[in-house]
N, C-alpha and C positions, 0 to 999 in steps of 0.2 A: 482450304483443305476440307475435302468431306468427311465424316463419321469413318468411313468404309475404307478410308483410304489411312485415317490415324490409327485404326486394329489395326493390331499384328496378328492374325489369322493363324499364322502358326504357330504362335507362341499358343494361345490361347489350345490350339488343337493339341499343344505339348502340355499345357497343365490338363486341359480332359485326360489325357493320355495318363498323367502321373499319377490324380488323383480315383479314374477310374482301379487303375493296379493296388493304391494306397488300399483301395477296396475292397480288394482281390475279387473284382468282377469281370468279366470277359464281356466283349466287344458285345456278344449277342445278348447276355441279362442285361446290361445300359440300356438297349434297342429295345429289349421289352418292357422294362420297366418304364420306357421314355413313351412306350410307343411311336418308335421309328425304327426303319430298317438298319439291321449290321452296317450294309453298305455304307447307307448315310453316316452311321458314327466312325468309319472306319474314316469318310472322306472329312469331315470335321477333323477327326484329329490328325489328319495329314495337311491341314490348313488348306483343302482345295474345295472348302464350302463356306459360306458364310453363315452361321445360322441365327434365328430371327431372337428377340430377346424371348421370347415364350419361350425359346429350345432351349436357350443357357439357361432361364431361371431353372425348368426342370432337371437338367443336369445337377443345375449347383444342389438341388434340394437332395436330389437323389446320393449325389458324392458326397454330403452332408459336407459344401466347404460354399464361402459366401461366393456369392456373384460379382462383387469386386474384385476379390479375387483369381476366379476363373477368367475372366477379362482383362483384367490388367496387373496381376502377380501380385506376389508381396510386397516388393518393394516399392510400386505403386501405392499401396495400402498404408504402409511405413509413411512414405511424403507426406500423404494426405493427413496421416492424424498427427504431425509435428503440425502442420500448417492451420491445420484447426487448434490447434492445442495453440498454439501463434497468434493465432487473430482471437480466440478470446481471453488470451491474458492480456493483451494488449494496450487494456483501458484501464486495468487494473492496478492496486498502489504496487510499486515498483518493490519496495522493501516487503511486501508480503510477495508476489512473485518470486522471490529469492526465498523464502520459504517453502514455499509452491515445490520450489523447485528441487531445492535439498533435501524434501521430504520422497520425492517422487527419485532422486538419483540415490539412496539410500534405499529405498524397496526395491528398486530397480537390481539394485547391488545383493539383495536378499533374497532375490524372489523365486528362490530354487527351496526357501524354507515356509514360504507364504504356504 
């Protein structure tokens, strides 16, 4: 399976779409700011363009939200950092992991006060 064919194009053209608006910027300030046409950001977020990593990173810089995100959502993001957070406790003493852990599910439980 190619790169091109694992995006989901429109999703990705539905977070431009969200995070543009979280913005409250209009189709044409993105396109200037981007330096690209309306057009082009209108067809990006209808998922009928592909665009190159140069265009997402500027987006993401511009919508001030990460480039993993704008490619692959939150919960794409969620996976990936259990799964790091996975592979490096991994090697680690087992009985301190379980404090690791209790400490991080206890702020977790808090973190509306942090």
């Amino acid at each position: 399976m190619s790169l091109e064919q694992a995006l989901d194009y429109i999703a990705i053209g539905d977070r431009i779409r969200k995070h543009r608006e979280l913005s409250r910027m209009t189709q044409e300030q993105l396109s200037e700011s981007c330096s690209l046409s309306t057009g082009y950001i209108g067809h990006l977020e209808r998922g009928t363009r592909s665009p190159s990593l140069e265009t997402l990173a500027k987006i993401s810089q511009i919508l001030h939200v990460s480039l993993d995100n704008l490619v692959f959502g939150e919960a794409e993001i969620s996976n990936n950092m259990i799964k790091i957070l996975a592979l490096t406790l991994e090697d680690k003493n087992p009985e301190k992991v379980k404090v690791f852990l209790k400490t991080v599910c206890a702020l977790a439980d808090n973190i509306d006060e942090i």
